[in-house]
N, C-alpha and C positions, 0 to 999 in steps of 0.2 A: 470771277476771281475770289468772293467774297460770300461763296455760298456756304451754307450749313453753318453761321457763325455760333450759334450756340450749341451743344449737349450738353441734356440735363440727365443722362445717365448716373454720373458718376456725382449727384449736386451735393453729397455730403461731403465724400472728399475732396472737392472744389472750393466750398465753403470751408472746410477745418483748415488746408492748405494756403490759403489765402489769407483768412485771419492770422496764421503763425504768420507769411512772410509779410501780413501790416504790421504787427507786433516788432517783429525782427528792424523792418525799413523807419519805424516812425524814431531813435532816438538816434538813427543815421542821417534822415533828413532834416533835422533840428541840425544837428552835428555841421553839416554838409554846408545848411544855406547861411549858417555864421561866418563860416569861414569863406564862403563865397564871395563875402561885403555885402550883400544884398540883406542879408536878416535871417532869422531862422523862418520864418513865415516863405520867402521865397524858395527854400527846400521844402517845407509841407506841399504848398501849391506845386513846385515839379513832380513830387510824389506821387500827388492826388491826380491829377493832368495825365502825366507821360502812363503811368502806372494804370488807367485803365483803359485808355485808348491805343494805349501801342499791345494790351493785349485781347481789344476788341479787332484792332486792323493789322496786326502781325502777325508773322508766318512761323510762330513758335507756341507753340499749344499752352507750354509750362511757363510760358516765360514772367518774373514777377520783375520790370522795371522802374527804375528810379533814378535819383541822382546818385552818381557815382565818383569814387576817390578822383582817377583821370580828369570825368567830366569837370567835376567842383574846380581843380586844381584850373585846369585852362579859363572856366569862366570867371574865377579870382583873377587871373592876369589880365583877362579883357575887362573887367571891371577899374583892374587898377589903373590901366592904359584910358580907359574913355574918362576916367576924373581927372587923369593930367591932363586932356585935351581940353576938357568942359569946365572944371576948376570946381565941380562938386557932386556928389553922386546925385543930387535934384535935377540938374543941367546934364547928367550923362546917361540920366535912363532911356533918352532916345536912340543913343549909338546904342546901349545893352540891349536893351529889346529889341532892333532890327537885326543885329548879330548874332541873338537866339533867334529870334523868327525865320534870318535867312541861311542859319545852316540846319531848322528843320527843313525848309523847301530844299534845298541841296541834298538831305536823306531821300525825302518821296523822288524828288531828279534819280539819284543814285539808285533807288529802285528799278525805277521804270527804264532804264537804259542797260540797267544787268551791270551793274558794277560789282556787285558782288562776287564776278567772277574771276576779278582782277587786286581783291583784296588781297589775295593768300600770295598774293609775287611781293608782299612785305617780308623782308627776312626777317630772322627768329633774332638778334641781335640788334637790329633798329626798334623792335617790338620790345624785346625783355629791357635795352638800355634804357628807353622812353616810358617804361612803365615802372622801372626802380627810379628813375628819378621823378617821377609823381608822386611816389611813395617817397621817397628824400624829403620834398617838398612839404608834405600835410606835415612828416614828424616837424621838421626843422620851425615851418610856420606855426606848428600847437604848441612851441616851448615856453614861449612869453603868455597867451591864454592859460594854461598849465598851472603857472606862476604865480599868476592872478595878476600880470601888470600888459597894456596897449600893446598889440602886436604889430610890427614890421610888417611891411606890403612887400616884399621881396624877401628872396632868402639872403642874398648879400647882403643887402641891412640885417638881418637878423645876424649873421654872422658876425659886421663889425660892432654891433650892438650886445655883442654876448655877454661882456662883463655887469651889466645891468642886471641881468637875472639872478647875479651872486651876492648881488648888493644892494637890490629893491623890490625882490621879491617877496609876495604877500604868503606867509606861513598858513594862514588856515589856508586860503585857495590850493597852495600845493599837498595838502595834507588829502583835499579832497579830489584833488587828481589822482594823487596816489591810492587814495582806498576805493578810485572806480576803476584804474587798474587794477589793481587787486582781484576786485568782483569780474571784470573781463576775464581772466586767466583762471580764477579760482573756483569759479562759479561749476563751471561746466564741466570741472571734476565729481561734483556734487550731483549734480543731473544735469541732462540737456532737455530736461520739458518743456522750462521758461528759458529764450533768448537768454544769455549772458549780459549783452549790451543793456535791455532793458529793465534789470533787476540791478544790474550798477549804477543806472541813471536816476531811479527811482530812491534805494537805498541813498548816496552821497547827493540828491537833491533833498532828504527829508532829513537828514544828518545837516545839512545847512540851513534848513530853516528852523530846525527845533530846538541846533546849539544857539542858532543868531548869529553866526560866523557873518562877518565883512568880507564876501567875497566877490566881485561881479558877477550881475545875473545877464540873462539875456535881455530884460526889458520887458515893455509892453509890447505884447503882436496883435493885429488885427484881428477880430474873431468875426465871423459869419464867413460869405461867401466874396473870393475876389470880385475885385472892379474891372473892367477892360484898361488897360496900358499902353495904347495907342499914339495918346497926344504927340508925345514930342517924337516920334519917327517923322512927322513932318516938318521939323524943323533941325533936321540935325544939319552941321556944316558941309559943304564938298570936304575939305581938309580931312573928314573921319569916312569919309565911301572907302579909303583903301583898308584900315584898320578891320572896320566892318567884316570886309572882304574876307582878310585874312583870318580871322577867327571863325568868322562861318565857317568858310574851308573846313580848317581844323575841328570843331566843333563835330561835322557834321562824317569827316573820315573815324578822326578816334570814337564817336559813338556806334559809326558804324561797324568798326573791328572789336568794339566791347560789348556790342550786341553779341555778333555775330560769334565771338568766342564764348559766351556763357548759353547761345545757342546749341553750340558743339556739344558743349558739356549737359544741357538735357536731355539732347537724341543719344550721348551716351547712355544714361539713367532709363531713360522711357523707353529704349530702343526705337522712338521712332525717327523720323527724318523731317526736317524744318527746312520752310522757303524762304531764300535767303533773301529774295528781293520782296517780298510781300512783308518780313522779318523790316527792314529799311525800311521800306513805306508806310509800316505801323509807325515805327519809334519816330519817323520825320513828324507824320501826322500829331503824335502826342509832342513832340519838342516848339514844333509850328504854333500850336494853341496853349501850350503851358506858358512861351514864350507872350501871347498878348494878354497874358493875366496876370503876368510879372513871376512866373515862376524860372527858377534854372533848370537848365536845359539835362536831361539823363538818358541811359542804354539800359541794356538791359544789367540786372543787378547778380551776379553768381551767388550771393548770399542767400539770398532772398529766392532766387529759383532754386536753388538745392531744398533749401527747408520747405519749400513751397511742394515740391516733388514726394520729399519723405515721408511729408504731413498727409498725403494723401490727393494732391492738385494731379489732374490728369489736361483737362480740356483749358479754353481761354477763359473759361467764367470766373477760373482760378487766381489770375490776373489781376481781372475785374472788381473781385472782390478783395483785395489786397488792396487797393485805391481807395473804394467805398469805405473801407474799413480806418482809412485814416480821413477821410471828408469826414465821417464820422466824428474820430478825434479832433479834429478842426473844429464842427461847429457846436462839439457838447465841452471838449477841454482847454479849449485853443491857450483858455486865459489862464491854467495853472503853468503853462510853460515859460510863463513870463519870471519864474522864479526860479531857475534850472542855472545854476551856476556856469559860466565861460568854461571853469578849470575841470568842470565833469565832462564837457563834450568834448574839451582837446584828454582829457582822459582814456574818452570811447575812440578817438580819433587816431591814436597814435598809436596803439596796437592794428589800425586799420592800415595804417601808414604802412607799419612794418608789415602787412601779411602783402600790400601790393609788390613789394621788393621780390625782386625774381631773385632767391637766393640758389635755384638751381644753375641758371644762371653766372653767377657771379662766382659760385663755388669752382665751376669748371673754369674759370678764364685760362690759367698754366695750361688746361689740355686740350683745349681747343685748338682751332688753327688759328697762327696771329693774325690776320686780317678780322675774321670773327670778333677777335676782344679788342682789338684796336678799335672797331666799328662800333662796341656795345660800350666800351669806357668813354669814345668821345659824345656819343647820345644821351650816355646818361650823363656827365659835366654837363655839356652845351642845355639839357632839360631843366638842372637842377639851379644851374647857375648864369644860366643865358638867357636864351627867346626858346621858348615850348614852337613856334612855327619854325625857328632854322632847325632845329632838331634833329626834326623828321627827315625836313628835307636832303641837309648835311648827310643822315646816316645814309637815306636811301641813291645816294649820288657817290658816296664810300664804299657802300657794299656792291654796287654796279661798276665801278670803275676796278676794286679790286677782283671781284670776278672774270672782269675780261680779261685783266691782266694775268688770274690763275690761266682761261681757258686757251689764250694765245701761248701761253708756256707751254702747256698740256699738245697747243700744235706743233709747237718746235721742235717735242720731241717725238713726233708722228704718231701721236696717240687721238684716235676718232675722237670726238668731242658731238655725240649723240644726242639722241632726244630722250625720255624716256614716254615718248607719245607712243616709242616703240617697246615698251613694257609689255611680254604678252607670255603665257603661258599655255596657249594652246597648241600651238606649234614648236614640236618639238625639235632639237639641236638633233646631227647624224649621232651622235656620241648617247645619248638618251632612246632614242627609240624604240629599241628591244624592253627595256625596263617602263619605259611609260606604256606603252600600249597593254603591259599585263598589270599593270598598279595601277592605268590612270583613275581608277574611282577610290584610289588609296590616300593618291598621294599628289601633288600639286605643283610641278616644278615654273619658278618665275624666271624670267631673265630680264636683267637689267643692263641698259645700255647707256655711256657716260654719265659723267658726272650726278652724282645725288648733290641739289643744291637747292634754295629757295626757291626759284624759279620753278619748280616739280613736286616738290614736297606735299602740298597737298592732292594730288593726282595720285602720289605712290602710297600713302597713306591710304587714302581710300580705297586704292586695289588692295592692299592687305586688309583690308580689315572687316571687306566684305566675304573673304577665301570663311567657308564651315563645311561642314559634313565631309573632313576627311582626316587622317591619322597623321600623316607630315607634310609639310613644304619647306620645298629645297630653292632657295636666294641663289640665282648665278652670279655672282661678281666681278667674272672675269674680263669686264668690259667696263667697268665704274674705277678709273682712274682715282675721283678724288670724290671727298664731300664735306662740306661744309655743316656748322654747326644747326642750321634747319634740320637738314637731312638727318643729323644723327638724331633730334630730337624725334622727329615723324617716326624714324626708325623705331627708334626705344619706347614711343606710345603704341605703333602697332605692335610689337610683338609684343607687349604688357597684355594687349587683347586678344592676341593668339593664345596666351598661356590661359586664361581665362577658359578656353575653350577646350585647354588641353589638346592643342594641335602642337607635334613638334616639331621645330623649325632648324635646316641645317643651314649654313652656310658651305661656299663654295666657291674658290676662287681669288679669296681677298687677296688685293693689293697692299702692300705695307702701309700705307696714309691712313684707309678705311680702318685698318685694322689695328693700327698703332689709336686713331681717335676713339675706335669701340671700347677699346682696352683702358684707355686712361680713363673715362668714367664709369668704369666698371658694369658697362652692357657686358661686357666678355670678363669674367665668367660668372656675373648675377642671373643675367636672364639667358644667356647662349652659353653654355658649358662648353671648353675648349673642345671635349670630347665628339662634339658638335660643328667643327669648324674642319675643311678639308681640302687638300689641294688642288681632286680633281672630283669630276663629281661621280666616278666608278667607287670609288670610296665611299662615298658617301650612298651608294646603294647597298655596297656591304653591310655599311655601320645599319644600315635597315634592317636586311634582310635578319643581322645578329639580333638585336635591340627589341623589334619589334613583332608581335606574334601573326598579327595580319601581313608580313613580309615572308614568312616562311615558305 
């Protein structure tokens, strides 16, 4: 499973690609493990940890992991939750360490059993509601750090606590929030050779210490190499085994869907293809052992793997040395961070906040179908201002109860209710025949049977997006009753990569629902030009044979 772990082919751009994304990940992990409760030391150590063992034991070439928005946000609440239990964060590092430690073993489990292929039946609405309200969450929670005055361990405290920041709010601290916002947004207009994040953190940490501004720092951190953190998992109470429990869980799903989506997003870039369960069994592996050196628990980082990619990162060394590269910073600079103001990293923070907010998402709720947004408004409330564990559960017990309720309507009115295991395009319909058998190296006709919905989305995805080497493909419709808001997203990412390829794509068939939801977010006529769209599909051989010069 584990052969050929190194190539040193590419070790320059392994090494330049790695260093950008330590550069990029070290004033995110300072950022991360404050707001964590744990300290900025416990974000370096998951950095240094997860970051190069889950890209020594993972199934993603490019992948540069660390802690992340999601992850940080849920380990703050398991944090928060074992000091009520324990009555001080000294007494509750035994429930937090075994909580990390055992939803790393829950990732290597979820490896080794091929759960990865059971990830993608989350729908796109439990996902994007759960991920704007993580995003909710960092902004809400960095507004009192910000400020420069003790931050609320909840967002509802923060909320009925708001008048405080209008009337004890520290002026330099906010001044220096504001000018590492600044340098976030500003910067990168300027260039993008040096990270944004860490020329703001730098510039409004040397502006605090040269003016002498009074503003919280982060303190003293440990500097050499961590200790093991072991002790108190043998003495934690039965009372905390469920707690435990439940955030492992958690811990160990949402890393595994934040992995495995910023995985996506490299075999986009690299074009190659990542194992998803070896991808699990790295990140468990690095979560398992960051967790007994006191570090928080991280997935993989999309930041950090883009810039890692661009910069020239090909193989896992890439990875590796993005880790190396801040152990590095640990043991030569550990001790200048001890002077990095609160109100600069909820600065870096809150722009990070905002990029996790699915505003595509949110933009569409009016055009979606209303079970869709009714499913993504209550996940993201119940995230933002609930339990982060009902959450999930709630949406994914929403969006299965209102899909059966769509697909029993869909029977009553004697309309099949298919699979699309039956998605195939070799076998052609009577009505196709004559035309495919003299284009078939032209042209690529699909046909689709019931429903496009979460439950298939990633199966139909990946048939398109593997279709090349031809001039058009025609989508039959006439058998896809309805679709839900996954569906239309799978859709509009594949054909984004068809056009990429300049393959033209017709449609054929639509039913008013499909084609009333294409329409209102303007897939029809951004990426599918009406002229494109046809009631049967002899039409749409026409609109070929007119249109196209290999159809003549």
């Amino acid at each position: 499973m584990f052969k050929k772990l190194f190539d040193f082919s590419n070790i320059k751009g392994d090494l330049t690609g790695g260093l950008v994304a330590g550069v990029v990940a070290l004033p995110l992990a300072l950022a991360f493990g404050v707001q964590s409760g744990l300290g900025a030391i416990a974000g370096l150590y998951g950095a240094i940890v997860v970051g190069i063992l889950a890209a020594l034991f993972g199934g993603t070439l490019t992948q540069a992991s660390g802690p992340t928005g999601p992850m940080t946000v849920v380990s703050a609440a398991l944090v928060a939750s074992a000091i009520d239990i324990a009555g001080s964060l000294e007494s509750a590092m035994g429930i937090i360490i075994m909580a990390f430690l055992l939803g790393g073993i829950l990732q290597i489990l979820f490896g080794l059993i091929n759960i990865a292929s059971y990830i993608k039946y989350f729908p796109y609405p439990v996902v994007s509601g759960f991920m704007s309200g993580v995003g909710l969450i960092i902004v809400i929670l960095q507004l009192f750090p910000f400020a420069g005055l003790d931050s609320a361990k909840s967002t509802v405290a923060v909320m009925t606590d708001l008048p405080r920041l209008f009337t004890d709010f520290n002026w330099q601290a906010l001044a220096l929030g504001g000018l590492t916002v600044l340098i976030y947004y500003v910067f990168p207009k300027i260039t993008k050779a040096v990270p944004s994040p860490l020329v703001a953190l730098i510039v409004a940490s040397l502006a605090a210490y040269f003016l002498k501004w009074d503003a919280p720092v982060i303190g003293e951190i440990p500097s050499g190499l961590p200790s093991l953190q072991l002790d108190g998992i043998l003495t934690i109470d039965s009372s905390a085994y469920s707690l435990i429990a439940e955030y492992a869980l958690v811990l160990a799903v949402l890393g595994s869907i934040d992995s495995l989506l910023t995985s996506v997003i490299a075999d986009n870039m690299t074009k190659t293809k990542h194992n998803s369960n070896r991808e699990l069994i790295g990140q468990g592996i690095g979560n398992a052992v960051a967790a007994i050196f006191g570090g928080i628990p991280g997935a993989g980082a999309t930041k950090g793997t883009v810039v890692n990619i661009n910069s020239g990162g090909r193989t896992r060394l890439s990875g590796m040395f993005h880790g190396l590269f801040l152990l590095a910073v640990l043991l030569g600079l550990g001790s200048l961070a001890a002077h990095i103001p609160l109100a600069v990293l909820a600065g870096i923070l809150i722009p990070i906040g905002f990029k996790i907010i699915d505003t595509k998402g949110l933009k569409h709720l009016r055009s979606v179908p209303k079970a869709d947004a009714l499913v993504l408004i209550v996940v993201l409330l119940f995230t933002t201002f609930g339990s982060l564990i009902q959450a999930v559960g709630i949406g994914l017990i929403l969006a299965s109860l209102l899909f059966m309720k769509k697909a029993s309507d869909l029977g009553e009115e004697g309309i099949q209710v298919g699979s699309l295991a039956g998605f195939d395009g070799e076998k052609p319909w009577k009505d196709e025949e004559k035309f495919y058998e003299k284009y078939k190296d032209k042209v690529i006709i699909k046909h689709l049977y019931g429903p496009l919905f979460f439950g298939f989305t990633s199966h139909f995805k990946d048939q398109l997006q593997e279709i090349s080497d031809v001039d058009a493909l025609i989508i039959r419709f006439d058998e896809v009753p309805y679709m839900d808001q996954s569906g239309l997203y799978a859709l509009e990412d594949a054909l984004q990569e068809l056009q990429k390829k300049e393959i033209k794509v017709l449609f054929t068939g639509l039913k008013d629902q499909p084609l009333d939801l294409m329409t209102s977010i303007d897939i029809i006529p951004d990426v599918i030009p009406e002229e494109q769209l046809f009631t049967n599909i002899n039409e749409s051989f026409e609109w070929l044979r007119t249109h196209l010069k290999n159809f003549e």
